[in-house]
C-alpha positions as CSV (number, residue, x, y, z in Angstrom):
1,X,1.9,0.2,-14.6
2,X,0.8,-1.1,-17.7
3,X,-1.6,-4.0,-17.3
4,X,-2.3,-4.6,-20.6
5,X,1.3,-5.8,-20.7
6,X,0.1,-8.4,-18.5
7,X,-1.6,-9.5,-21.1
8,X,1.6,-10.8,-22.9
9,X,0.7,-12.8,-19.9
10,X,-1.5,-12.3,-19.9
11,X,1.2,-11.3,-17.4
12,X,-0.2,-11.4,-15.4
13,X,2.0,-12.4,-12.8
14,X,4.0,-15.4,-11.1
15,X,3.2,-18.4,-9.0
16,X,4.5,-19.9,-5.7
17,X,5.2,-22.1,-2.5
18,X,5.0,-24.7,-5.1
19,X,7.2,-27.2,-4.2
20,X,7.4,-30.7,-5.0
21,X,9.9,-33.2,-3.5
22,X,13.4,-32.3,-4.0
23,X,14.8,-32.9,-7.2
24,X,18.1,-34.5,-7.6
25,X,19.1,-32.0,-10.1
26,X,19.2,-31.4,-13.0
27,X,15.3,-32.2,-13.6
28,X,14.0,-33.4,-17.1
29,X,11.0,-32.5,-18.6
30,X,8.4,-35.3,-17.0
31,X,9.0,-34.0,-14.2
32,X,8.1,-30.8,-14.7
33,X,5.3,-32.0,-16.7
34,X,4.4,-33.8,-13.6
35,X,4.8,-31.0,-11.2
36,X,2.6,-28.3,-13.3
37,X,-0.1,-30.9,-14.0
38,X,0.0,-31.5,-10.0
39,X,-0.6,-27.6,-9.8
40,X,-4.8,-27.2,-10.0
41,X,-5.0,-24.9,-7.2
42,X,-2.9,-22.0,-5.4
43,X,-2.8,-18.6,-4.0
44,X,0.2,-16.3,-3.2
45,X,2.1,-12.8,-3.9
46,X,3.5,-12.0,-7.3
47,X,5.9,-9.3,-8.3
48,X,5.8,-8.0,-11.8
49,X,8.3,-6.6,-13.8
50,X,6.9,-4.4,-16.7
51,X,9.2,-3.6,-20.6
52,X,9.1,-0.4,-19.5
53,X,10.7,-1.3,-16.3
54,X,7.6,-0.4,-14.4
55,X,7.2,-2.6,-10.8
56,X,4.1,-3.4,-9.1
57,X,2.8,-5.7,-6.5
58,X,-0.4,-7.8,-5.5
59,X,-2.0,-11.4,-4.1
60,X,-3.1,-14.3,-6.8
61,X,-5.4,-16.9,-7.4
62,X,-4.9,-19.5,-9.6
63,X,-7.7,-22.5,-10.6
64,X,-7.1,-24.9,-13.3
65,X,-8.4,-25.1,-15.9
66,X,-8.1,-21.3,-17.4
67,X,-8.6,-19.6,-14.5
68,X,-6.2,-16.9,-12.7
69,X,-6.9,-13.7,-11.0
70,X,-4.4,-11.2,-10.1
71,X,-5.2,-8.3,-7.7
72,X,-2.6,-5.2,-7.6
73,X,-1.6,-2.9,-4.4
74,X,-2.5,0.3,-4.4
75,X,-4.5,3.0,-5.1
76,X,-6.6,3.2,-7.6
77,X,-7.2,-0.5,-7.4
78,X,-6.4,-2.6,-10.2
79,X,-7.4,-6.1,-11.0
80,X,-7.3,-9.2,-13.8
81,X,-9.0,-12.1,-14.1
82,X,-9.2,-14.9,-17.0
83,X,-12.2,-17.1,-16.2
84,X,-11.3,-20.0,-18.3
85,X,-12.6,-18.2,-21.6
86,X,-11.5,-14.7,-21.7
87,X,-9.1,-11.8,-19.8
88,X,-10.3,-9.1,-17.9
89,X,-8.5,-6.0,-17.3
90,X,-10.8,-3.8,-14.8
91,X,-9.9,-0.3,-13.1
92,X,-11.4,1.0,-10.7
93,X,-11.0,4.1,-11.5
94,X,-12.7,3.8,-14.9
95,X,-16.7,3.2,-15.1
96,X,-16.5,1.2,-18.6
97,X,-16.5,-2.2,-17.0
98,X,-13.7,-4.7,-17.8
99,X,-11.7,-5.0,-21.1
100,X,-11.8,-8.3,-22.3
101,X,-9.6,-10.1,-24.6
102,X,-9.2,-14.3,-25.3
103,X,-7.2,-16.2,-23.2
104,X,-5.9,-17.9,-26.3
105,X,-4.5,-14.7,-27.3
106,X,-1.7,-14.9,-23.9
107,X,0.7,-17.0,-24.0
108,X,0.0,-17.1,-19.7
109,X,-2.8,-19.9,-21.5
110,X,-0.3,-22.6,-21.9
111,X,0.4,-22.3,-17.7
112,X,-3.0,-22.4,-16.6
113,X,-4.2,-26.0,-18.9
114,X,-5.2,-28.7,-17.0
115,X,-2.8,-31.0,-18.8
116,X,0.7,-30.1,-20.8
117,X,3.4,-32.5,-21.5
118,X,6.5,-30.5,-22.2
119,X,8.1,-33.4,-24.4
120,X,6.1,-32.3,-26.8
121,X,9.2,-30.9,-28.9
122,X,6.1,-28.7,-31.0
123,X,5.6,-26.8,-27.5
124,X,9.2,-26.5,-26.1
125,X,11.0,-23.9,-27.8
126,X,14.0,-24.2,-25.4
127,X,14.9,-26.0,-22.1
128,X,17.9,-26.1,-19.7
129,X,18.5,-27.4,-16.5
130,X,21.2,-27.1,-13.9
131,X,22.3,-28.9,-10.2
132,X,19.9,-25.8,-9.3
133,X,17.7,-23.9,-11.6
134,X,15.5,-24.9,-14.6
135,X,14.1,-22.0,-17.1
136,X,11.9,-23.8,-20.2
137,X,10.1,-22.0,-22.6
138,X,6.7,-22.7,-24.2
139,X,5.0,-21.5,-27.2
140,X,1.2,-22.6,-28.5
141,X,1.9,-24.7,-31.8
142,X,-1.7,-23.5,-33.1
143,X,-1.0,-19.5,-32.0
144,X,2.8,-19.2,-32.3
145,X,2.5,-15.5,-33.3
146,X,1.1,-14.7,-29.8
147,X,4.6,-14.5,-28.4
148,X,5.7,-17.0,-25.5
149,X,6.1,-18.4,-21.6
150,X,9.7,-18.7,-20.3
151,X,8.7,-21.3,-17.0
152,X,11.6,-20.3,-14.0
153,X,11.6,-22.8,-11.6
154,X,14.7,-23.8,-8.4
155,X,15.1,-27.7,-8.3
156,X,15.9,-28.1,-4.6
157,X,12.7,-28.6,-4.1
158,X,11.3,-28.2,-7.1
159,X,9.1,-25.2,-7.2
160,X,7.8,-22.6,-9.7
161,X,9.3,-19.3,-9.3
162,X,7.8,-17.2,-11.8
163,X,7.6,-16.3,-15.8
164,X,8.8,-14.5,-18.3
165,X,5.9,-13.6,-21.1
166,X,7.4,-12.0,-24.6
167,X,4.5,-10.5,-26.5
168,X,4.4,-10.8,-30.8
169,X,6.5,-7.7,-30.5
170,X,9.3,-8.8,-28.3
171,X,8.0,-7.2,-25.2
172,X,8.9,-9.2,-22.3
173,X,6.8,-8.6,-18.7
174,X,7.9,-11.6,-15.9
175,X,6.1,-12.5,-12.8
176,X,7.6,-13.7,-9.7
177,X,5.8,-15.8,-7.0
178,X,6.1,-15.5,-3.1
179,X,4.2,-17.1,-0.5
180,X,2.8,-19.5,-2.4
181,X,0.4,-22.0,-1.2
182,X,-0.8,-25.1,-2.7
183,X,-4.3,-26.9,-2.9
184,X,-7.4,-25.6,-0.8
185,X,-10.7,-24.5,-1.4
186,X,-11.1,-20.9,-3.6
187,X,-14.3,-19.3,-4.2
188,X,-14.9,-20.0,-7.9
189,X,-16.8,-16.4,-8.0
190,X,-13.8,-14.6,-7.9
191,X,-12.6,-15.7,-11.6
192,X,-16.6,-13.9,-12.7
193,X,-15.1,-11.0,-14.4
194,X,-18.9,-9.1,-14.8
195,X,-18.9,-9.9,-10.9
196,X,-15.5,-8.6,-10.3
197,X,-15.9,-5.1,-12.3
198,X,-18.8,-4.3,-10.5
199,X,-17.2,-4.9,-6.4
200,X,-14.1,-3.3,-7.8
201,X,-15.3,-0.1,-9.7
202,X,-17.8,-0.1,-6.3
203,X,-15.2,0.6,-4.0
């Protein structure tokens, strides 16, 4: 797998249970709007879907603002986490500590703000909506040469079901969420990307 594809993501990976109260469908965009600013804290499975056709596995985290952290399956373990400021790609298997990039550079930045209002016609690049899916996709206005965030969501009840991230060269890596759960308490240590190198490339 390659996780820098991710990145484009930061691919990280999609989110789930989300659900909100059943939409008579089609939805519109406040209430989507509504729904992902509604969305400050969750936890789940994602599955993710690499441009090479690569598949892999793992449990997320996700705290508002700026703040995800996905943890793969497998052997050698594999982890990334933004912590509001930057992505870290960490490897286990490596002893260099964690790659980092800016979260502004993924498009997965857009998802994880505390506030977006997708009638903002300089943000939506494209939205659709049917009696039972909805698919809208995002791009920065200040970083359009990043690439972009395809939101897939099922309207009866409304609930995010993944994304699709396409990098600046067309490269597209999507997430989907299972097992979703909304709200609770997470241990805001777990978005420390210093912290999480050194348990990782410990054990």
């Amino acid at each position: 797998m390659n996780r820098r594809d991710l990145l484009a993501l930061g691919a990280l990976s999609p989110l789930l249970g989300l659900a909100w109260p059943a939409a008579a469908a089609p939805v519109n965009r406040t209430q989507l709007s509504n729904y992902l600013n509604s969305l400050q804290r969750a936890e789940g499975r994602f599955r993710q879907t690499n441009p090479d056709g690569s598949r892999s596995s793992g449990r997320f985290l996700l705290a508002k603002p700026g703040r995800i952290r996905f943890e793969y399956d497998g052997q050698p373990k594999a982890l990334v986490v933004a912590d509001g400021v930057s992505i870290g790609v960490i490897d286990a298997k490596s002893n260099t500590g964690a790659q980092r990039y800016p979260l502004r550079s993924s498009p997965l930045s857009v998802l994880l703000r505390n506030n977006v209002n997708l009638n903002s016609s300089a943000l939506v690049r494209s939205f659709g909506s049917n009696d039972q899916r909805t698919r809208i996709t995002l791009v920065d206005p200040s970083s359009r040469e990043i690439g972009s965030i395809t939101m897939l969501f099922r309207n009866d009840p409304l609930l995010l079901d993944g994304w699709i991230i396409r990098d600046k060269a067309g490269k597209e890596t999507q997430i989907s969420l299972t097992e979703v759960r909304i709200g609770g308490q997470i241990d805001m240590g777990l978005f420390n990307i210093d912290l999480a190198a050194r348990n990782y490339q410990k054990g």
